[in-house]
C-alpha positions in Angstrom: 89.4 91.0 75.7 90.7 93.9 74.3 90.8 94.6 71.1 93.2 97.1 70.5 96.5 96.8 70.4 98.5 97.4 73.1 102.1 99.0 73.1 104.4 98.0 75.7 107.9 99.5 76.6 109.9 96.8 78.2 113.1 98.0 80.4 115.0 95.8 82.5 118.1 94.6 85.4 121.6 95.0 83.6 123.5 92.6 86.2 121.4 89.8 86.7 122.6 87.4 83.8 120.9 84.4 85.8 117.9 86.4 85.4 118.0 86.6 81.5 115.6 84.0 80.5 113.0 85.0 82.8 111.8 87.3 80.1 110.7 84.7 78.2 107.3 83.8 79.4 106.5 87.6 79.3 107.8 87.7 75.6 105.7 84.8 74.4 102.5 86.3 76.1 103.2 89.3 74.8 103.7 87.4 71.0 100.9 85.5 71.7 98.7 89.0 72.0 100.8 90.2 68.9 101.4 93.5 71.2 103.6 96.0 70.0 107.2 95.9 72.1 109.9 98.2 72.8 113.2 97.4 74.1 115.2 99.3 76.1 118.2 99.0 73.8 120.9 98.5 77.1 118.7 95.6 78.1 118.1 94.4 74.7 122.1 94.2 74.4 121.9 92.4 77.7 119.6 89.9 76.5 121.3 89.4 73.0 124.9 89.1 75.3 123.1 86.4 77.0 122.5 84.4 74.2 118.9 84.9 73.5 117.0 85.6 70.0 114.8 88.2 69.8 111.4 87.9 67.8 111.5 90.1 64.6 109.2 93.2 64.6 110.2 94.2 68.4 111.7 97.4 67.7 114.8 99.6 69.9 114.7 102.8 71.7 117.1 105.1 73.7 116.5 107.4 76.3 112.8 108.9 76.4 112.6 107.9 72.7 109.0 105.2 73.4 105.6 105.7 73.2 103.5 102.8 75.5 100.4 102.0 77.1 102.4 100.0 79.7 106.2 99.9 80.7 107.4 96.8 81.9 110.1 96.6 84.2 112.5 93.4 84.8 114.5 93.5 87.8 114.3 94.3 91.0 112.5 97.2 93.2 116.1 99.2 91.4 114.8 98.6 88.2 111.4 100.4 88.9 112.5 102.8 90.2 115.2 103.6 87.1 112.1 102.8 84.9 110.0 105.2 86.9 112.6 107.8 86.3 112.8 107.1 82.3 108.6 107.3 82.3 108.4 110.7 84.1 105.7 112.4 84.0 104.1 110.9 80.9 101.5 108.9 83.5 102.3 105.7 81.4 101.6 102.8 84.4 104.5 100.5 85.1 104.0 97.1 85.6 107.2 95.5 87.8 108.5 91.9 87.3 110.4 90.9 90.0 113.5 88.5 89.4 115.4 89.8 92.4 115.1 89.5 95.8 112.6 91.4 98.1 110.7 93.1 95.1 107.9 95.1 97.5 107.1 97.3 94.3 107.8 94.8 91.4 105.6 92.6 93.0 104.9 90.0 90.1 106.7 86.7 89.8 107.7 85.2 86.3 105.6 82.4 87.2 103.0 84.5 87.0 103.7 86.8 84.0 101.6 84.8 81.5 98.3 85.3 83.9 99.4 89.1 84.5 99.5 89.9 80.7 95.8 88.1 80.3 94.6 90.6 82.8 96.1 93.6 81.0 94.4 92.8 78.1 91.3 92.1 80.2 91.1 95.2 82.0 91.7 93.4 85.1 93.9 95.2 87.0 94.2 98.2 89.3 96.6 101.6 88.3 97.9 103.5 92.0 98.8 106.8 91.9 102.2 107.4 93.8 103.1 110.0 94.7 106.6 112.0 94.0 109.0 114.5 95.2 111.1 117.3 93.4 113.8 118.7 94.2 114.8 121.9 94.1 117.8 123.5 94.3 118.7 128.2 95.2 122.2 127.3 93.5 123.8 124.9 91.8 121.0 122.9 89.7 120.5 118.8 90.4 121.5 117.6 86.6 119.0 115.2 85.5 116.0 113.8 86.8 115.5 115.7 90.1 112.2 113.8 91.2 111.9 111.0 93.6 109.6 108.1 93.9 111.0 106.4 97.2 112.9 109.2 98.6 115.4 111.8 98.8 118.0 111.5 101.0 120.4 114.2 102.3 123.7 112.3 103.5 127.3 113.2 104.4 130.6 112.3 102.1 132.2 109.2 102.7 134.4 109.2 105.7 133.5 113.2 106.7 132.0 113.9 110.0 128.3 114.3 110.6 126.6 117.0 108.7 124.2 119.7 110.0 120.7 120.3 108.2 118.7 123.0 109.7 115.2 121.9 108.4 112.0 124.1 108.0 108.3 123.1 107.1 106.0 125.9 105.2 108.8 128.3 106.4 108.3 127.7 110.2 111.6 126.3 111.6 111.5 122.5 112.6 114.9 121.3 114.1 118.9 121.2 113.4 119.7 118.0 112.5 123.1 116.6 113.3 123.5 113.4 111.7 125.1 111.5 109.1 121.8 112.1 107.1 118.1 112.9 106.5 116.0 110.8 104.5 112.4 112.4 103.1 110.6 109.9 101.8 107.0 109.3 99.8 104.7 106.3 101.3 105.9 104.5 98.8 110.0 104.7 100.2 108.6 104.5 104.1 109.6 101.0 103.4 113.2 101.4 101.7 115.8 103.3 103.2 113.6 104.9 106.2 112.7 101.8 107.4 116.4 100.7 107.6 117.3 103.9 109.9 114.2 103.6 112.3 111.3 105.1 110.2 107.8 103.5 110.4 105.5 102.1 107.7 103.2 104.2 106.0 100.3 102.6 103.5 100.9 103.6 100.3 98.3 106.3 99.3 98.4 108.1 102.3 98.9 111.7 102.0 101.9 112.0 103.8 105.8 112.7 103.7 108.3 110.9 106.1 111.3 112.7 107.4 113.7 110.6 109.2 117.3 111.2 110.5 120.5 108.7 109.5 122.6 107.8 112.8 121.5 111.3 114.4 124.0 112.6 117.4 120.9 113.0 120.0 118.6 109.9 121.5 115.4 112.7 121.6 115.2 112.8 117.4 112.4 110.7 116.1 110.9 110.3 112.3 108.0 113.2 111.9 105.2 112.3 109.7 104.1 116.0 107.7 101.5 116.6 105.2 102.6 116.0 101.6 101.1 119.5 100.9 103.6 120.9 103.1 107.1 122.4 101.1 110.6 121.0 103.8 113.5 123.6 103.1 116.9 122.1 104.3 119.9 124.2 104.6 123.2 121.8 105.0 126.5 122.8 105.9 129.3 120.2 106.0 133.3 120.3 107.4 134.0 119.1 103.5 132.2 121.5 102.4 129.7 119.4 100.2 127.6 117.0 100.9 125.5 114.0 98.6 121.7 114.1 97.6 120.7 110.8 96.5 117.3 110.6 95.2 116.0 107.6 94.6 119.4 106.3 94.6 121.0 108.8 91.8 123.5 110.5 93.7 124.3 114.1 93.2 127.3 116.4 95.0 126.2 119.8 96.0 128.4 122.4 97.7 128.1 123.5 101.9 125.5 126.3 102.0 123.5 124.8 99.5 119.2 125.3 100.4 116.9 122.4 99.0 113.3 122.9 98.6 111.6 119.7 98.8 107.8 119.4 97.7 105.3 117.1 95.9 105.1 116.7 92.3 102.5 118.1 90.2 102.2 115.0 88.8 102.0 110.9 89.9 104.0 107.7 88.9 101.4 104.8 88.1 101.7 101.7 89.3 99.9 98.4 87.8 99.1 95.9 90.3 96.5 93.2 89.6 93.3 92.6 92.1 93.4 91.3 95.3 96.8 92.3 95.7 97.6 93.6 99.1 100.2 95.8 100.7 99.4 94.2 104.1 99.7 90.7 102.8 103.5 91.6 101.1 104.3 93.1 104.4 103.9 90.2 106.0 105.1 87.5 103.3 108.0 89.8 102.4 108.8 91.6 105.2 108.1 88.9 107.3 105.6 91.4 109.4 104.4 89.9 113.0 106.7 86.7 112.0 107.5 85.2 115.7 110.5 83.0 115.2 109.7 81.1 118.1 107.0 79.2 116.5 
């Protein structure tokens, strides 16, 4: 065991108010440690709203205002991702609760909280480094956060027609896409919004990024798999005139003309998962992977 102390930043789903009490188990391990917590003062509101008491000496933070040797997220694959987001780059690992559906990144169960939090303080567990892409922007700057842990996606306005991105890789010229999108996504995203147009499955770790097109006008446009040492620049020009970059699901409008330069961080979101945990075994109990439903 441990025996420091251990700090813990806890963030968590707004919207799930079935889900309130399944932050219990991870608050009496945490007690049980006497580890100093953090709330996320949105969530804690949340929790309060939903009729629980909070322990004294758990203290409140807004924005980046937390120090922590882990964050915990409560919620969904959403929720660490936003958490992801709030940690940046200060390589704090994230450890993701899952009280939603699919949860492929916030792989633990609240059933299994209690055990989880014994292994922190073990030093039984296993930190992955994932990788990120910026943003960047020759105009009008992305407000915010512009770095992605699943993906950036390039996609059209509403009801507009298609859009056209003329994409290049390390300056050589790749392809015009005409689509209703382009999706560039880590290893981690390969099995988010990607998969869902077409894309394939990369194993997390793996030095790559994924490009892949959203409904694209042509049958002979396929996903491309690039070096994530390469740099995509992606030119867009739109009948509306603007277009939407959603990274990681924070959408952002940008005007017709606009050149993104997308490349990988300089720096790595950590991920806590405990031993023995397998990508290959959550693509198949999750994803339901080789499942043949005629058996």
């Amino acid at each position: 065991m441990q025996s420091r102390q251990l700090r813990f930043a806890l963030f968590g789903n707004l919207f799930q108010q079935q889900a309130a009490t399944t932050v219990l188990p991870l608050l009496d391990a945490l007690s049980r440690h006497e580890a100093v917590l953090s709330i996320d003062r949105p969530y804690r509101d949340f929790l309060v709203a939903a009729g629980l008491t909070l322990a004294d000496g758990i203290t409140i933070f807004e924005d980046d205002g937390f120090e922590a040797d882990f964050a915990i997220s409560m919620g969904g694959d959403g929720t660490l991702l936003q958490t992801a987001a709030r940690v940046g780059r200060r390589q704090i690992p994230i450890l993701g609760v899952n009280t939603g559906r699919l949860g492929f990144l916030a792989d633990v169960t609240p059933q299994e909280v209690a055990t989880t939090v014994e292994a922190l303080y073990r030093g039984d567990y296993v930190v992955e480094p994932r990788a990120v892409i910026h943003v960047g922007t020759d105009g009008e700057p992305i407000d915010g956060y512009c770095y992605g842990l699943n993906d950036v996606a390039i996609l059209k306005r509403d009801s507009a027609s298609m859009i056209t991105i003329r994409a290049r890789i390390n300056g050589e010229y790749l392809t015009t896409y005409q689509a209703d999108g382009l999706i560039v996504s880590t290893p981690t995203g390969s099995t988010a919004y990607s998969l869902s147009n077409g894309g394939p499955i990369i194993v997390p770790l793996t030095g790559v990024m994924l490009m892949t097109a959203v409904a694209p006008h042509s049958l002979n446009i396929r996903p491309i798999v690039i070096p994530d040492t390469s740099t995509v620049t992606l030119t867009v020009e739109s009948r509306s005139h603007s277009f939407l970059v959603a990274i990681d699901g924070r959408s952002h409008k940008l005007p017709e003309g606009t050149t993104l330069t997308l490349r990988r961080a300089d720096y790595d979101v950590r991920v806590v998962k405990r031993p023995g945990a397998s990508h290959f075994s959550t693509l198949r109990e999750k994803m339901m992977w080789g499942a043949d439903g005629r058996s």
